[in-house]
C-alpha positions in Angstrom: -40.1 35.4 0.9 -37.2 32.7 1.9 -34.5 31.7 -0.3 -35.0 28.0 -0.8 -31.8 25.8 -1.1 -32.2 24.2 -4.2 -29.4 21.6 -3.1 -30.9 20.4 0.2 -34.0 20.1 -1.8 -32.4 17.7 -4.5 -30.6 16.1 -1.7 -34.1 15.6 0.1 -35.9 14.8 -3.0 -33.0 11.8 -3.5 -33.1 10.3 -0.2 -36.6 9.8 -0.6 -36.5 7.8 -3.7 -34.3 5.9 -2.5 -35.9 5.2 0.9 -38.7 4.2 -1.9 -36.8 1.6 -3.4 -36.9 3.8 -6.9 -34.4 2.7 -9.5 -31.8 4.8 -9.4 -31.2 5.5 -13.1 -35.6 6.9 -12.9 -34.2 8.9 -9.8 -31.4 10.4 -11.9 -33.6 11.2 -14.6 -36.4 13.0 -11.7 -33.4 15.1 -10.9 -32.0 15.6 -14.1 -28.4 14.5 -13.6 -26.1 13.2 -16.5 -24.6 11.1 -14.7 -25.4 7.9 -12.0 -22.8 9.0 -9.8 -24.1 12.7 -9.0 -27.1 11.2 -8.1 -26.1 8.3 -6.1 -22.6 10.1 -4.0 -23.6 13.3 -3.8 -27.5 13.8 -3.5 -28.8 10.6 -2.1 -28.3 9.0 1.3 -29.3 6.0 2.7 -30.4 5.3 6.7 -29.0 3.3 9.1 -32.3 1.5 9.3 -32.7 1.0 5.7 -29.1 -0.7 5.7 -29.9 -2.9 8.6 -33.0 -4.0 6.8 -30.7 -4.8 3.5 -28.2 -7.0 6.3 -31.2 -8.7 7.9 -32.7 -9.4 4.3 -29.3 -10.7 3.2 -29.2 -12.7 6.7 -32.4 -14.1 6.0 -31.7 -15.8 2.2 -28.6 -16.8 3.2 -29.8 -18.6 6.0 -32.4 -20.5 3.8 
């Protein structure tokens, strides 16, 4: 049986909520952290798509 790495799985579990647009204070509670800040710096991460979606989004309303 394989060793699973609990980290990478929290890390994978985090990036997905977030590439999900979940709130991150119901991801913090799916993962059980005390604090925002574990959740958003050290298990989540965000694409470089997903942030040149937020630019063009930001692009678009300020253009209207």
């Amino acid at each position: 049986m394989r060793k699973v790495n609990v980290h990478a799985t929290r890390k994978t579990c985090a990036s997905l909520l977030v590439a999900l647009d979940v709130h991150p204070r119901v991801a913090m509670q799916i993962l059980r952290h005390s604090q925002i800040s574990v959740t958003m710096n050290i298990y989540s991460e965000v694409s470089s798509e997903e942030t040149r979606k937020a630019l063009k989004k930001l692009g678009d309303r300020l253009d209207s």
